[in-house]
PDB file of N, CA, C and O in Angstrom:
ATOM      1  N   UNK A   1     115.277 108.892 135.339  1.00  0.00           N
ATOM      2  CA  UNK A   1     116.155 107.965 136.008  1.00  0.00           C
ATOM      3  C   UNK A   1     117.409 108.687 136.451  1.00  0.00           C
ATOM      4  O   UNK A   1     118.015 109.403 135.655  1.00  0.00           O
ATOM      5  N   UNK A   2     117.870 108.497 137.869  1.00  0.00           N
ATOM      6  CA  UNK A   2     119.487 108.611 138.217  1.00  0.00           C
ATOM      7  C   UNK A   2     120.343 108.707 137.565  1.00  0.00           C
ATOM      8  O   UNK A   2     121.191 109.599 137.532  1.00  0.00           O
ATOM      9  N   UNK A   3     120.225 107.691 136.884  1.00  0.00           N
ATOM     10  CA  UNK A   3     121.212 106.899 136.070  1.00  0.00           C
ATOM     11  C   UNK A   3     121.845 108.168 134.635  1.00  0.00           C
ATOM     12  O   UNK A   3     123.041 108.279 134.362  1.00  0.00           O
ATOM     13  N   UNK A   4     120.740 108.961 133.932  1.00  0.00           N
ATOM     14  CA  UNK A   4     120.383 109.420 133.161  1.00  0.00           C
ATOM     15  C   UNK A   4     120.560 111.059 133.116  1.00  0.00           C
ATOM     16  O   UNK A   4     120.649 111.773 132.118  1.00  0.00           O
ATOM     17  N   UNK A   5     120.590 111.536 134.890  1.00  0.00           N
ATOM     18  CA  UNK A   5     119.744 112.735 135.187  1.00  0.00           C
ATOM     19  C   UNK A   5     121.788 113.597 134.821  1.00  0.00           C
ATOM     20  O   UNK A   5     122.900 113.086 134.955  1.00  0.00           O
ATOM     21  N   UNK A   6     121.389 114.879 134.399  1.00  0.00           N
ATOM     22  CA  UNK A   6     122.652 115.545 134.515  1.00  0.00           C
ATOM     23  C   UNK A   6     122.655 115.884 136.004  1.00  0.00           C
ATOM     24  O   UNK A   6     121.603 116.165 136.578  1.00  0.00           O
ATOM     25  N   UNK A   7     123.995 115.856 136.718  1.00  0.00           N
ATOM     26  CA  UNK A   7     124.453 116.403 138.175  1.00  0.00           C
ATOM     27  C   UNK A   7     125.589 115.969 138.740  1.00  0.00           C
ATOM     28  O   UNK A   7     126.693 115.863 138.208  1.00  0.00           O
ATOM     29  N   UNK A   8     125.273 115.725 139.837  1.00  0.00           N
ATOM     30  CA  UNK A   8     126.211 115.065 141.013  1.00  0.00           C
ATOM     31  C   UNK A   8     126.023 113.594 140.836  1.00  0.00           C
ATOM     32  O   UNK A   8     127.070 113.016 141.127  1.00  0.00           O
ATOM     33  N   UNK A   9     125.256 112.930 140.537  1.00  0.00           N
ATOM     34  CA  UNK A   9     124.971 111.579 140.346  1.00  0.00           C
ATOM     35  C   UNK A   9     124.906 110.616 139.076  1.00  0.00           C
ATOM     36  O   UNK A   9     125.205 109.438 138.884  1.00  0.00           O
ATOM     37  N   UNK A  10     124.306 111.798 138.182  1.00  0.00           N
ATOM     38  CA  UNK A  10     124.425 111.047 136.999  1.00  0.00           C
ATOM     39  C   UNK A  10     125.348 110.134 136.160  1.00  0.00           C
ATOM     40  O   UNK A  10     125.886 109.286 136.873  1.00  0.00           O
ATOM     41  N   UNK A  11     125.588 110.080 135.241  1.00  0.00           N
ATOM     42  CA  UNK A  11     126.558 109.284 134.306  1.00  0.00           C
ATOM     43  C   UNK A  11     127.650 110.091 133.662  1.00  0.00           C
ATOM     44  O   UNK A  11     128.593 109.504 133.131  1.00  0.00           O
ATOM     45  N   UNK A  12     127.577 111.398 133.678  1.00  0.00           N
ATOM     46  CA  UNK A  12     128.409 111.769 132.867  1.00  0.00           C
ATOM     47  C   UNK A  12     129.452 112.343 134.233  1.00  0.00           C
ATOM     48  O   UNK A  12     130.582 112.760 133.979  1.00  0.00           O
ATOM     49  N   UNK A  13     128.970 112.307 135.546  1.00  0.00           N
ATOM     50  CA  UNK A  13     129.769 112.428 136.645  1.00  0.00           C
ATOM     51  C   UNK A  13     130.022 111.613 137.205  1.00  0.00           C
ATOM     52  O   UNK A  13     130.141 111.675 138.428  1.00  0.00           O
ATOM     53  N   UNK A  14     130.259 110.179 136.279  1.00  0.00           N
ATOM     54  CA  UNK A  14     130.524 108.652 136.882  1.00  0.00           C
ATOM     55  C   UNK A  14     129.879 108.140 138.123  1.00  0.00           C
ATOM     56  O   UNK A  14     130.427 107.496 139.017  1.00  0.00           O
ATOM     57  N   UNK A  15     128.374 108.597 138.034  1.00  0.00           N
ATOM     58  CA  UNK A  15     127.563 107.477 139.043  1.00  0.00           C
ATOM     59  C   UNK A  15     126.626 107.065 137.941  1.00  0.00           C
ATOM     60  O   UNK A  15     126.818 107.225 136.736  1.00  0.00           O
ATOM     61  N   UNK A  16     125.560 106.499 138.537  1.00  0.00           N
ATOM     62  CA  UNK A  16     124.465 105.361 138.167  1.00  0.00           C
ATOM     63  C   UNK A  16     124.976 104.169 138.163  1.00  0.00           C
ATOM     64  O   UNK A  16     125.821 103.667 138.904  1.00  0.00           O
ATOM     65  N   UNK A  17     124.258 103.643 137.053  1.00  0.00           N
ATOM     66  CA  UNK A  17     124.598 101.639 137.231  1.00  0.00           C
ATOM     67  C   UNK A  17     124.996 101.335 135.481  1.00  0.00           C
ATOM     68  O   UNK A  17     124.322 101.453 134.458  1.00  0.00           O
ATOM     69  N   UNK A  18     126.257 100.946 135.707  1.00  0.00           N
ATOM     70  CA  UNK A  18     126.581 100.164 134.911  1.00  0.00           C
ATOM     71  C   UNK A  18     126.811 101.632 133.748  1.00  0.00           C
ATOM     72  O   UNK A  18     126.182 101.665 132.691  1.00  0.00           O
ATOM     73  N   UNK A  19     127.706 102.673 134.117  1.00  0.00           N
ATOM     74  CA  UNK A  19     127.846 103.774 133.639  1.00  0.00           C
ATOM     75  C   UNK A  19     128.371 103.308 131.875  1.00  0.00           C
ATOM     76  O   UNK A  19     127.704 103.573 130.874  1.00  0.00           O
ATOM     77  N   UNK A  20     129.441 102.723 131.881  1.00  0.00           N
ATOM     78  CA  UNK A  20     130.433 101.921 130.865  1.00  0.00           C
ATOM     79  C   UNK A  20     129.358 101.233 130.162  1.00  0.00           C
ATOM     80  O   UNK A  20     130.037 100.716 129.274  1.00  0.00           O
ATOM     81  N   UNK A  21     128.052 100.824 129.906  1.00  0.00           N
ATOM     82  CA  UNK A  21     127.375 100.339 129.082  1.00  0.00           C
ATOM     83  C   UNK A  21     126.478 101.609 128.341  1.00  0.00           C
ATOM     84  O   UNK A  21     125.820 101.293 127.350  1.00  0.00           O
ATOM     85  N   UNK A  22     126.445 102.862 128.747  1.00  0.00           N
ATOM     86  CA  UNK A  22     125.863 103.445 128.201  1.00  0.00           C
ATOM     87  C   UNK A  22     126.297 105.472 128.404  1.00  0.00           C
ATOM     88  O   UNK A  22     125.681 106.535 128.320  1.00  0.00           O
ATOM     89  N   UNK A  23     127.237 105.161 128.599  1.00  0.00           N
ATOM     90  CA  UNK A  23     128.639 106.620 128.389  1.00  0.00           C
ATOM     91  C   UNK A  23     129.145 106.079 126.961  1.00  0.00           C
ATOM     92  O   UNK A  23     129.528 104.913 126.865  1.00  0.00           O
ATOM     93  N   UNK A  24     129.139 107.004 125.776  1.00  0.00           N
ATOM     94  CA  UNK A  24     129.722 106.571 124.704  1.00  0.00           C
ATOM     95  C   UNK A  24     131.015 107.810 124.569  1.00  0.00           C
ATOM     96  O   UNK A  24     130.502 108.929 124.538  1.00  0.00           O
ATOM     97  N   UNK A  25     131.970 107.837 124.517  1.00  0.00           N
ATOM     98  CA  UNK A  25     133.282 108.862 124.637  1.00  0.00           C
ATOM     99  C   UNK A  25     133.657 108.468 123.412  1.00  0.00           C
ATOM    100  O   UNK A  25     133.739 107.362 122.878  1.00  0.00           O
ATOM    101  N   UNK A  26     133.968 110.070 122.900  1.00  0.00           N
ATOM    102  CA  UNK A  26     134.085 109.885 121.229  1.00  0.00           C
ATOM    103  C   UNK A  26     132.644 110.061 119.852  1.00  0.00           C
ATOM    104  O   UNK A  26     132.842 110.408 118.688  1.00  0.00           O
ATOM    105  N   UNK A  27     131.623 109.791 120.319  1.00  0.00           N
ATOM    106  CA  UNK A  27     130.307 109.847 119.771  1.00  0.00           C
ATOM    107  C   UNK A  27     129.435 110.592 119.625  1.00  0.00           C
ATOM    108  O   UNK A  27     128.672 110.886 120.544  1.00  0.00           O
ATOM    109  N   UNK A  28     129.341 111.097 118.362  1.00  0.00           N
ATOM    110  CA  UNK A  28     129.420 110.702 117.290  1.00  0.00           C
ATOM    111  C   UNK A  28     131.047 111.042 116.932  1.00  0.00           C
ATOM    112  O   UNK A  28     131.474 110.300 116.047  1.00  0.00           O
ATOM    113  N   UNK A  29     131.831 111.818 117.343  1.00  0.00           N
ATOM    114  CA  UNK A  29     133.085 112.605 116.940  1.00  0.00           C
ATOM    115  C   UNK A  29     134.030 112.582 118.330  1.00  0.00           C
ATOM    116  O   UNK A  29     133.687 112.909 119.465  1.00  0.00           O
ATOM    117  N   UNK A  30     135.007 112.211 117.983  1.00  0.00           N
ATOM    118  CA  UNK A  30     136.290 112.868 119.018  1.00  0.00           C
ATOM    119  C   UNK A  30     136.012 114.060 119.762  1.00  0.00           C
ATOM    120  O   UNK A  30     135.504 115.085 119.308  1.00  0.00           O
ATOM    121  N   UNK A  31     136.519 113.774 121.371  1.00  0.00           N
ATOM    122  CA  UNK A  31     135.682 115.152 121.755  1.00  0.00           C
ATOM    123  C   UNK A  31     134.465 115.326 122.343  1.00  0.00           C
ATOM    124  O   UNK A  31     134.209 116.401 122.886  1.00  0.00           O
ATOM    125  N   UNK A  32     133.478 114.209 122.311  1.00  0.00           N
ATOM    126  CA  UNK A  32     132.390 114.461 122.347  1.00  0.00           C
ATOM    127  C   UNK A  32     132.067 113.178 123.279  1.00  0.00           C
ATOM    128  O   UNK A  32     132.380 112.020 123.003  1.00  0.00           O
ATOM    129  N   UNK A  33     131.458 113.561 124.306  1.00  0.00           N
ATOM    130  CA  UNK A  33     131.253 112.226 125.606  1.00  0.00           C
ATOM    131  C   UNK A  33     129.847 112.405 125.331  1.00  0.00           C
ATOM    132  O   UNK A  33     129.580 113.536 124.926  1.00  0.00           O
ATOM    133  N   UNK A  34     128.735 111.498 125.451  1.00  0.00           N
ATOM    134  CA  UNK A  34     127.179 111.844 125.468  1.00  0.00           C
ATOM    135  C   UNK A  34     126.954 110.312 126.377  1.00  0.00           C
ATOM    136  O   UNK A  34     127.674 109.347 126.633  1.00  0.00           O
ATOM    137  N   UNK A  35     125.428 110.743 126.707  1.00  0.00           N
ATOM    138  CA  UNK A  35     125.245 109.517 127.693  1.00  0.00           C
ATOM    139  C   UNK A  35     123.624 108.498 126.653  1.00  0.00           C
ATOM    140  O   UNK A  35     123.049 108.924 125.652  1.00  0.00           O
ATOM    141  N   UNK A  36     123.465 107.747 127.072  1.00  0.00           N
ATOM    142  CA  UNK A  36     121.798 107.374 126.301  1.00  0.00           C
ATOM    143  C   UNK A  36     120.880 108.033 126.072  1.00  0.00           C
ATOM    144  O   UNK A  36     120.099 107.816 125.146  1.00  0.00           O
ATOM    145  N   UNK A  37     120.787 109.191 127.073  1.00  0.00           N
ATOM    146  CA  UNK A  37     119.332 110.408 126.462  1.00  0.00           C
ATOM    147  C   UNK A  37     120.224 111.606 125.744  1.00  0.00           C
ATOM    148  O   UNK A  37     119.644 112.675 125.554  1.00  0.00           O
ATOM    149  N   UNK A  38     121.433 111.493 125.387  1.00  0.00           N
ATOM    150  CA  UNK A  38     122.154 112.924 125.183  1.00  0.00           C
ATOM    151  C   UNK A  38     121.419 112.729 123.373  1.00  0.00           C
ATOM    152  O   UNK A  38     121.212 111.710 122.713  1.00  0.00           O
ATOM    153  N   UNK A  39     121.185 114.252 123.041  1.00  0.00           N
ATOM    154  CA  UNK A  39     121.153 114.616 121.785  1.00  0.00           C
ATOM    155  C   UNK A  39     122.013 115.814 121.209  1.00  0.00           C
ATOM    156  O   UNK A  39     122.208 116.982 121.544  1.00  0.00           O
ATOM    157  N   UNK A  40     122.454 114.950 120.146  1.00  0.00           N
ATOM    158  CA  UNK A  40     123.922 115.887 119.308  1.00  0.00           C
ATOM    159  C   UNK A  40     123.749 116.647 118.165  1.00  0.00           C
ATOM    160  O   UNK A  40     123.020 116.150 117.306  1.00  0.00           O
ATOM    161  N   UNK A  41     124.093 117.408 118.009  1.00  0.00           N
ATOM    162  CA  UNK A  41     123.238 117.933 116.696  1.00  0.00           C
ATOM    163  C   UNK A  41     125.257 118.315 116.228  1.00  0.00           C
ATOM    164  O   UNK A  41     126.188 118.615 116.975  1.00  0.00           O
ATOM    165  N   UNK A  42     125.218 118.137 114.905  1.00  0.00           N
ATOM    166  CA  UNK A  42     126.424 118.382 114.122  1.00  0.00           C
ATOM    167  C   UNK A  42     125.971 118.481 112.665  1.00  0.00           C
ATOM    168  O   UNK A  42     124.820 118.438 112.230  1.00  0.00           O
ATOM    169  N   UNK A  43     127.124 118.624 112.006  1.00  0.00           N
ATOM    170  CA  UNK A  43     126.657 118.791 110.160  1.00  0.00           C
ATOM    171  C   UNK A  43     126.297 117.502 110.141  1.00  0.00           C
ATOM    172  O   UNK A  43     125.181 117.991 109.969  1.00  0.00           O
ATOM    173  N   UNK A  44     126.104 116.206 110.147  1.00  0.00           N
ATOM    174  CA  UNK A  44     125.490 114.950 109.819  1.00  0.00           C
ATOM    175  C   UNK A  44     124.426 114.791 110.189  1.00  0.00           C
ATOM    176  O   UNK A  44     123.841 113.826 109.697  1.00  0.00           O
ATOM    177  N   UNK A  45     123.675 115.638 111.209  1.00  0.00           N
ATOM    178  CA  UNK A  45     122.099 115.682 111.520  1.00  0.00           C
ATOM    179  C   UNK A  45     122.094 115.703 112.968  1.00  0.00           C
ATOM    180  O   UNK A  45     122.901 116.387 113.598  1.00  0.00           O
ATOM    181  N   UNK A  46     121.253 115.010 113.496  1.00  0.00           N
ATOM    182  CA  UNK A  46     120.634 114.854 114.936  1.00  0.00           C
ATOM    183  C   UNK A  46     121.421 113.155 115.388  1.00  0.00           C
ATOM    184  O   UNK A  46     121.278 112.098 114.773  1.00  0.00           O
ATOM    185  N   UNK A  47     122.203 113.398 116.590  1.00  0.00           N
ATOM    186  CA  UNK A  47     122.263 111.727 116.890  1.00  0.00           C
ATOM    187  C   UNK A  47     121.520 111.802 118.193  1.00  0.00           C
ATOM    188  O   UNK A  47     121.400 112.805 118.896  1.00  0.00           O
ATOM    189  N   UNK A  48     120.994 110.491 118.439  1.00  0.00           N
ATOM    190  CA  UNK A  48     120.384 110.261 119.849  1.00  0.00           C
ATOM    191  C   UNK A  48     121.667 109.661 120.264  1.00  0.00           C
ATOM    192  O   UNK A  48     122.571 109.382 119.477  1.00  0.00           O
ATOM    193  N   UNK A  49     121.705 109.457 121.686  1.00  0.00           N
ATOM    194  CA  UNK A  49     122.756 109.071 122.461  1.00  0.00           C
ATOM    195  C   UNK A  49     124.223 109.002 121.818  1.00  0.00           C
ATOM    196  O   UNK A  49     125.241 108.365 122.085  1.00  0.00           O
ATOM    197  N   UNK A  50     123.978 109.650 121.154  1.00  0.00           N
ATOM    198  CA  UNK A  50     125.128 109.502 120.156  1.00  0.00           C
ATOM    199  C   UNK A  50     125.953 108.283 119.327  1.00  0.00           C
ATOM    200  O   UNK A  50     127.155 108.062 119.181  1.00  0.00           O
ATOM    201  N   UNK A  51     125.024 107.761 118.966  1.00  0.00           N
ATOM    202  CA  UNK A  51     124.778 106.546 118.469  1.00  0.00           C
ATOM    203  C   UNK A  51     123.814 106.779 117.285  1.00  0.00           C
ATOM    204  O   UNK A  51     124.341 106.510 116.206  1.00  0.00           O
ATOM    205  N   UNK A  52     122.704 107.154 117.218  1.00  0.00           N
ATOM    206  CA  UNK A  52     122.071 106.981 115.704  1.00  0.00           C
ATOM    207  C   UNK A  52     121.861 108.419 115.474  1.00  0.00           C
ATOM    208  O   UNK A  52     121.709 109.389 116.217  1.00  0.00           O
ATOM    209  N   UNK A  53     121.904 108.231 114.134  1.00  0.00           N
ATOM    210  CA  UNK A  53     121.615 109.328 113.285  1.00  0.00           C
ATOM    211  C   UNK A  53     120.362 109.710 112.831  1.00  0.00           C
ATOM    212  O   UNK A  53     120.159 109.323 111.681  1.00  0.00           O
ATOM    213  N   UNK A  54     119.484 110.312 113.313  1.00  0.00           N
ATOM    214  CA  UNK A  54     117.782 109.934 113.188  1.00  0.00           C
ATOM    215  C   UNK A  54     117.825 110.676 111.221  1.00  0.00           C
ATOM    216  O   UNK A  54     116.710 110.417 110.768  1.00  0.00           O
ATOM    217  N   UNK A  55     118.277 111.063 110.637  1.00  0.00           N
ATOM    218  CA  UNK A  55     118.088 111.579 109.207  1.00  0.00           C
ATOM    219  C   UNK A  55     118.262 110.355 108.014  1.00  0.00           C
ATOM    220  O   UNK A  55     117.714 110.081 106.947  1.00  0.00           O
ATOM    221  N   UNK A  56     119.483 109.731 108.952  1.00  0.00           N
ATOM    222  CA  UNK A  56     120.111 108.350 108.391  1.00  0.00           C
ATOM    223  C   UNK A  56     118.797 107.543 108.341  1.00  0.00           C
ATOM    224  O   UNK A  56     118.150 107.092 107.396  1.00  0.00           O
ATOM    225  N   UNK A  57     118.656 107.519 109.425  1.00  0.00           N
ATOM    226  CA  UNK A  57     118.063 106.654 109.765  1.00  0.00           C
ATOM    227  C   UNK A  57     116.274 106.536 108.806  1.00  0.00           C
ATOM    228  O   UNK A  57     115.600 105.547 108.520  1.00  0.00           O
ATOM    229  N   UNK A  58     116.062 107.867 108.586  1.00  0.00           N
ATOM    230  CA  UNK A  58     114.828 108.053 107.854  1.00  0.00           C
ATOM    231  C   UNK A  58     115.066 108.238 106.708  1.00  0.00           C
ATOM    232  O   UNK A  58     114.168 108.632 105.964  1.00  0.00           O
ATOM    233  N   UNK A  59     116.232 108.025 106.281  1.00  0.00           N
ATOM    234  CA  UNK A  59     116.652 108.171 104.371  1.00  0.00           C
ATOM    235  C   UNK A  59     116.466 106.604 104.493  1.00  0.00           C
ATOM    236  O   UNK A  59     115.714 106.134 103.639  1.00  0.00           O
ATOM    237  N   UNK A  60     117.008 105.714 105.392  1.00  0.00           N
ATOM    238  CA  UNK A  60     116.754 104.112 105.262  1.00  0.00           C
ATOM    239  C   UNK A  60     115.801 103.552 105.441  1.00  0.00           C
ATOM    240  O   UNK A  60     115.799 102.464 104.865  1.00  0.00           O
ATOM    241  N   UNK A  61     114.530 103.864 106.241  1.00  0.00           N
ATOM    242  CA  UNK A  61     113.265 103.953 106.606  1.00  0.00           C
ATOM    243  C   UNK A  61     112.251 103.956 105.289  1.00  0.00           C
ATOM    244  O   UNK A  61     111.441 103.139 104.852  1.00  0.00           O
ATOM    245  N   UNK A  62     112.834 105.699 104.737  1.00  0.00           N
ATOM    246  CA  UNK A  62     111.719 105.858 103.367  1.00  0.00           C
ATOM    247  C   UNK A  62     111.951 104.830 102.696  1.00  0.00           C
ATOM    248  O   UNK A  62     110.953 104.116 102.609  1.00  0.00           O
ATOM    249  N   UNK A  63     113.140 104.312 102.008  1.00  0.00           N
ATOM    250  CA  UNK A  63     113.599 103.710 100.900  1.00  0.00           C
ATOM    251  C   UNK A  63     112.443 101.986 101.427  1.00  0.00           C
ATOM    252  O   UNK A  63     111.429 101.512 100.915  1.00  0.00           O
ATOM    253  N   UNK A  64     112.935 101.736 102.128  1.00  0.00           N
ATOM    254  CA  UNK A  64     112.046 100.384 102.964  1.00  0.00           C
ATOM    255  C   UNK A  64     110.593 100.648 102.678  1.00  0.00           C
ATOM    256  O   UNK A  64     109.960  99.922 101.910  1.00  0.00           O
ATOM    257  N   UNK A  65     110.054 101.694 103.298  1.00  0.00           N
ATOM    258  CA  UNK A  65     108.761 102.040 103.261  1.00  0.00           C
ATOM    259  C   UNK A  65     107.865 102.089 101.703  1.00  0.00           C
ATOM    260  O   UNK A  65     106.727 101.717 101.417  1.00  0.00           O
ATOM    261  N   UNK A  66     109.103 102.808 100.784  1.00  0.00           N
ATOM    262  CA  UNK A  66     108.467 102.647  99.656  1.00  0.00           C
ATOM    263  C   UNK A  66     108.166 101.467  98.791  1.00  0.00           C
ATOM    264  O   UNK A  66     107.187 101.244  98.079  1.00  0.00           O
ATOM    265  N   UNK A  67     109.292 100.734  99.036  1.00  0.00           N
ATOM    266  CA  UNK A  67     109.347  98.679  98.514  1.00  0.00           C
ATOM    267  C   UNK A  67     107.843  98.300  99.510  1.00  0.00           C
ATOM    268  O   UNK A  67     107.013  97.493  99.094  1.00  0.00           O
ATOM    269  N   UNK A  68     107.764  98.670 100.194  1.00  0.00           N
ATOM    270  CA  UNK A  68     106.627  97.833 100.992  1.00  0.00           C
ATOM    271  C   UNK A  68     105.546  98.367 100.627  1.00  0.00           C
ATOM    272  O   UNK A  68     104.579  97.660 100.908  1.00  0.00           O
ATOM    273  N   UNK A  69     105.266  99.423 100.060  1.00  0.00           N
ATOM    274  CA  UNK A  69     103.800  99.762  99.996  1.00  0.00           C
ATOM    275  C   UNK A  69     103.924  98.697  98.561  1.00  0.00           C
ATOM    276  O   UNK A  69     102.795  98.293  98.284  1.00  0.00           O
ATOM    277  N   UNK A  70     104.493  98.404  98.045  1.00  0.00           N
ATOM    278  CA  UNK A  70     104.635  98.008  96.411  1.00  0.00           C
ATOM    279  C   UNK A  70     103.547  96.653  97.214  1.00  0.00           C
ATOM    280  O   UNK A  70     102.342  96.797  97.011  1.00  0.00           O
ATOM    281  N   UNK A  71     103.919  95.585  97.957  1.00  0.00           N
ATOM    282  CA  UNK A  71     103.545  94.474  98.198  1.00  0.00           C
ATOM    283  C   UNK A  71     102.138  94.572  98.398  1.00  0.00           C
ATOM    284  O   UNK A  71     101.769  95.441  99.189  1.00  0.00           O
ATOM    285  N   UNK A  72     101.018  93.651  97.683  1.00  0.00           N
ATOM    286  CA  UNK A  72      99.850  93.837  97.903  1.00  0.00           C
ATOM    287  C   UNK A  72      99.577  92.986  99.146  1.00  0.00           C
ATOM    288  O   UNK A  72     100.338  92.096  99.525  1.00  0.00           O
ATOM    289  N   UNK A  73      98.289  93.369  99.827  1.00  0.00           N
ATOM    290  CA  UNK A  73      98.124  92.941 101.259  1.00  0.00           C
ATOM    291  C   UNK A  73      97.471  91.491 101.109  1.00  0.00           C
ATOM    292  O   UNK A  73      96.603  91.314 100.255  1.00  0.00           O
ATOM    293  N   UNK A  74      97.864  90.524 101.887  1.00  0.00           N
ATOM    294  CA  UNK A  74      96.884  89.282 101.852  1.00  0.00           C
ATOM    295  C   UNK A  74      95.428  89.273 101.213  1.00  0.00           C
ATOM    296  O   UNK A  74      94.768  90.311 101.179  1.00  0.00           O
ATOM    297  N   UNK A  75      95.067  88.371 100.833  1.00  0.00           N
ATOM    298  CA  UNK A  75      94.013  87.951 100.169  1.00  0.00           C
ATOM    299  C   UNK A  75      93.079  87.695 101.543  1.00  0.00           C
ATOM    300  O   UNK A  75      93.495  87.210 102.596  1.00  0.00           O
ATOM    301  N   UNK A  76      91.571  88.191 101.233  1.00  0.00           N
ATOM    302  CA  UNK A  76      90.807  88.089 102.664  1.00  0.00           C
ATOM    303  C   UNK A  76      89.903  86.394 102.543  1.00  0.00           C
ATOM    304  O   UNK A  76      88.818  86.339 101.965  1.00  0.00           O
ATOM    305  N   UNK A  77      90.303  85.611 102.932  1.00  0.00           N
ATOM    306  CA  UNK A  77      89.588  84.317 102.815  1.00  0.00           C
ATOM    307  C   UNK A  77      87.999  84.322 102.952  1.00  0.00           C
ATOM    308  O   UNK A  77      87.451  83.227 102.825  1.00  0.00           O
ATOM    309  N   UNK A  78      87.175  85.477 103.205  1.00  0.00           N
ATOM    310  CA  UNK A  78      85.909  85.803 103.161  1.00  0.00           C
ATOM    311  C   UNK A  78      85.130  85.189 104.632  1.00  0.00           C
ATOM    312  O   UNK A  78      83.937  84.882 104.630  1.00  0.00           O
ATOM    313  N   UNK A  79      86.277  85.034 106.231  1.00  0.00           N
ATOM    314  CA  UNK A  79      85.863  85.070 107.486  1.00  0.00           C
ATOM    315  C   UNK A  79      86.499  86.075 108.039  1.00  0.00           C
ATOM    316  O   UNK A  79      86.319  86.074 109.256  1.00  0.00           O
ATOM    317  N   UNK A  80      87.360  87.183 107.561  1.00  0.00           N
ATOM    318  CA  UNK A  80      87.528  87.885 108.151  1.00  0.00           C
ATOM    319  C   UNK A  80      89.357  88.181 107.983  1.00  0.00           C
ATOM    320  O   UNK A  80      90.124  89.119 107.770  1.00  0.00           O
ATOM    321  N   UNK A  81      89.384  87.156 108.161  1.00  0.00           N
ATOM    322  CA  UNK A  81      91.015  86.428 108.353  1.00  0.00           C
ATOM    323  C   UNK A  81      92.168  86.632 106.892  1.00  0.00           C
ATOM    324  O   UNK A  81      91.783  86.019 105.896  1.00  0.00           O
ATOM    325  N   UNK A  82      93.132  87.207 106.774  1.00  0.00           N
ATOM    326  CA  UNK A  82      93.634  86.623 105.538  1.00  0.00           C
ATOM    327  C   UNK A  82      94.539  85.452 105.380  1.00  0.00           C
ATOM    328  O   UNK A  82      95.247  85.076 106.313  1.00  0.00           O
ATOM    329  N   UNK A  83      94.530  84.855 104.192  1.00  0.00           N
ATOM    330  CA  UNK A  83      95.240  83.635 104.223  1.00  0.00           C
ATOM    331  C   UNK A  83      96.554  83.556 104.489  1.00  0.00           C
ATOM    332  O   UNK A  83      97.117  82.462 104.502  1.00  0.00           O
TER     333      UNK A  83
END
């Protein structure tokens, strides 16, 4: 996308659409302008658009993942279906 692309047009050279919904200035850190596809790498890990923290994000993920395997799966009503 335009909107997205590094250049003369892109977002971080104030074109595309609706630049101000997805230019984050400051993100993750002071200093640091990134656009929605930008990836940051700093001592806190990897951010996408500079907005999430994908390490964060999979330390909160596992913890979830592991409570859920705990839950046993529906009971099979014996058509296929569970109840």
């Amino acid at each position: 996308m335009i909107e997205h692309s590094h250049g003369n047009d892109g977002y971080l050279a104030g074109g595309g659409n609706h630049p101000d919904r997805f230019v984050r200035d400051g993100a993750p850190k002071p200093g640091i302008t990134a656009d929605a596809t930008s990836t940051i790498f700093d001592e806190n890990g990897h951010w996408l658009g500079g907005r999430l923290c994908g390490e964060r994000v999979f330390e909160e993920v596992s913890d979830i993942y592991e409570e859920a395997k705990k839950i046993p799966p529906p009971a099979d009503d014996g058509c296929g279906e569970a109840d």
